[in-house]
Backbone as ProteinMPNN parsed JSONL, in Angstrom:
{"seq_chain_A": "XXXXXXXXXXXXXXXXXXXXXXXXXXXXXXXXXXXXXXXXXXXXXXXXXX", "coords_chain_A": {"N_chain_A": [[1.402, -154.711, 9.906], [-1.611, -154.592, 9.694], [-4.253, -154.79, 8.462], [-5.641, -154.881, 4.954], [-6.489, -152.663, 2.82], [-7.752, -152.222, -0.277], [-8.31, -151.134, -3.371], [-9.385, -150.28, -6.848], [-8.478, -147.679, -8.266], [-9.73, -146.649, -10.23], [-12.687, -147.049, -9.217], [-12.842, -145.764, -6.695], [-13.132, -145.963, -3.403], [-15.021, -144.78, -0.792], [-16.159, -143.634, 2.43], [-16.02, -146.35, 4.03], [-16.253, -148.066, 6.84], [-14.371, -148.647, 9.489], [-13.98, -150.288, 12.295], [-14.459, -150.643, 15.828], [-11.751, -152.656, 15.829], [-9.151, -154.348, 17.262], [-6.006, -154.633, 17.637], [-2.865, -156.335, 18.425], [0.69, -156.306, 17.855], [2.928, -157.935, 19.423], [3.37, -156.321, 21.419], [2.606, -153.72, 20.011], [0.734, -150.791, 18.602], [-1.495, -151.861, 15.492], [-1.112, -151.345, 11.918], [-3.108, -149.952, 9.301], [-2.715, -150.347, 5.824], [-4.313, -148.35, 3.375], [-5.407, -148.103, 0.095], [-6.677, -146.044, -2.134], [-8.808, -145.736, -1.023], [-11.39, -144.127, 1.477], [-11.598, -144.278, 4.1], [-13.818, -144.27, 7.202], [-13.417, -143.963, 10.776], [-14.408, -145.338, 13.619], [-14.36, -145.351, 16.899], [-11.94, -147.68, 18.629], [-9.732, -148.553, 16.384], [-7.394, -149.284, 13.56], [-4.991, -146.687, 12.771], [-5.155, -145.327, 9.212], [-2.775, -145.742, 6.669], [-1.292, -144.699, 3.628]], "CA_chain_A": [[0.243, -154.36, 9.121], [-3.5, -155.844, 10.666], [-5.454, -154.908, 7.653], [-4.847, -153.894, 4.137], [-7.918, -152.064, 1.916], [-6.849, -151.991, -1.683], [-9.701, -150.547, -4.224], [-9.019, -150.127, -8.099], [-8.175, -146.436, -8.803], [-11.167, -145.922, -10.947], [-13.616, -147.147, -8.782], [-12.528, -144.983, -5.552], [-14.447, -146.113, -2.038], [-15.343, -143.739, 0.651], [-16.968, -144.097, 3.978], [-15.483, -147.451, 4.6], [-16.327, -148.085, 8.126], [-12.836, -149.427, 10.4], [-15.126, -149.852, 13.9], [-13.801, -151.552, 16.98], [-10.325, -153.383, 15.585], [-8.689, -154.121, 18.387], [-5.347, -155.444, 17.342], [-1.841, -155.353, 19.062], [1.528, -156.862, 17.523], [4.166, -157.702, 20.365], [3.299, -155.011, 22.125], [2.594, -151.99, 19.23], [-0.552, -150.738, 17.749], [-1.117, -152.194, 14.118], [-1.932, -149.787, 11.26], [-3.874, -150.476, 8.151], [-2.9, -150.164, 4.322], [-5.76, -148.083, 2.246], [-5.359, -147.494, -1.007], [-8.353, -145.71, -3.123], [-9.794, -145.865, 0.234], [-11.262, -143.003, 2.379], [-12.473, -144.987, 5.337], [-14.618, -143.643, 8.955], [-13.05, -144.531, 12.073], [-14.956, -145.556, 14.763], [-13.564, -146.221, 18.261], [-11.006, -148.4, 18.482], [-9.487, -148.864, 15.225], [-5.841, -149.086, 13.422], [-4.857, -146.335, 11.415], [-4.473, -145.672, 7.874], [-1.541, -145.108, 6.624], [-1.672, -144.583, 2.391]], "C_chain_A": [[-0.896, -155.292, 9.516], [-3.901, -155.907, 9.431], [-5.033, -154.308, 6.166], [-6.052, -153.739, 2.871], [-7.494, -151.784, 0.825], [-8.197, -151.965, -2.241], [-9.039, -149.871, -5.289], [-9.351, -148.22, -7.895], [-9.355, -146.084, -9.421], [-12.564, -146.036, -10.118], [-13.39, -146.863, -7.296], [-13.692, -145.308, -4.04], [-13.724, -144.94, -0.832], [-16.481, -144.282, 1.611], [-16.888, -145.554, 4.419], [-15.644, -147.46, 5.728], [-15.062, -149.207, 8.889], [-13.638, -149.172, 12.038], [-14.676, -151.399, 15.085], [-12.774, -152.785, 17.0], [-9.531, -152.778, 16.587], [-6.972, -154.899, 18.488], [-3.797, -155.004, 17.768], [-0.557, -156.647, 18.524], [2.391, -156.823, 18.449], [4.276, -156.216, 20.713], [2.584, -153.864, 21.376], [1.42, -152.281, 18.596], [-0.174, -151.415, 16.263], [-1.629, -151.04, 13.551], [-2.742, -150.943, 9.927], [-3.504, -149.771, 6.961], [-3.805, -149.751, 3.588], [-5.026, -147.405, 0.932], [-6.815, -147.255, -2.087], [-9.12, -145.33, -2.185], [-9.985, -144.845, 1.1], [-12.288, -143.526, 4.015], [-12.586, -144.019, 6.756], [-14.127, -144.672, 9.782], [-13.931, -144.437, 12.912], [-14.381, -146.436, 16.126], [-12.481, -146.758, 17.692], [-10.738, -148.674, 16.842], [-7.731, -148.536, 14.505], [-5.891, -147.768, 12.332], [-4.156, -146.464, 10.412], [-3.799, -145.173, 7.462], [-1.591, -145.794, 4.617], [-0.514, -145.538, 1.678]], "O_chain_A": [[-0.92, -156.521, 9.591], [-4.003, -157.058, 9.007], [-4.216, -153.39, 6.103], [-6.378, -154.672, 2.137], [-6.648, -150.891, 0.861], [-9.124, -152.613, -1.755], [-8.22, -148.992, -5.021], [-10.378, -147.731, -7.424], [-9.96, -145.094, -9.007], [-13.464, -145.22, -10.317], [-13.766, -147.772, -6.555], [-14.823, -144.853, -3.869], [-12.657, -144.55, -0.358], [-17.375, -145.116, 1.469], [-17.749, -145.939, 5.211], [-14.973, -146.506, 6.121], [-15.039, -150.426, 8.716], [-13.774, -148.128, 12.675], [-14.66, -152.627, 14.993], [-12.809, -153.692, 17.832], [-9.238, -151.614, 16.858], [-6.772, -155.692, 19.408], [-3.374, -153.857, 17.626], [-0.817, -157.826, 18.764], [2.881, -155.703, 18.591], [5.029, -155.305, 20.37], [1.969, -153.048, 22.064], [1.016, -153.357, 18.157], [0.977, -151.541, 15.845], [-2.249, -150.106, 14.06], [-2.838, -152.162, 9.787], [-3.876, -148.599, 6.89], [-4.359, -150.642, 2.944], [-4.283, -146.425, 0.883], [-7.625, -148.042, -2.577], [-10.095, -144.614, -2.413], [-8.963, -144.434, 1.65], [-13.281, -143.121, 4.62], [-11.723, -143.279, 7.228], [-14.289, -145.886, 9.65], [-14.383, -143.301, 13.055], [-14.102, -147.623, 16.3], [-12.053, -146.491, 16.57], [-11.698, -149.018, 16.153], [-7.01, -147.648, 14.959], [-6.594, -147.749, 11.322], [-3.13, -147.124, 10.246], [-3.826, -143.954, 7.634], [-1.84, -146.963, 4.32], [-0.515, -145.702, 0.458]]}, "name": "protein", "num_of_chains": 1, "seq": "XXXXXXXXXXXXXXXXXXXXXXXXXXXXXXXXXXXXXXXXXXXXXXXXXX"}
């Protein structure tokens, strides 16, 4: 896990920008933790996985 976006249930974020994370664990892409979160990928970036 690289990154992990946690946002209270009531107060819901969108358009989060994830833009040129470039991050590699012994070899394997990382992903990223969003919760509440509806984040924009740009380029390079880990995905999110809920």
């Amino acid at each position: 896990m690289a990154s992990n976006l946690s946002v209270r249930s009531g107060v819901p974020c969108e358009d989060a920008k994830l833009s040129e994370i470039d991050l590699i664990f012994i070899g394997s892409p990382t992903t990223a933790k969003c919760a509440n979160v509806k984040p924009v990928v740009i380029g390079k970036a880990p995905s999110c996985v809920a």
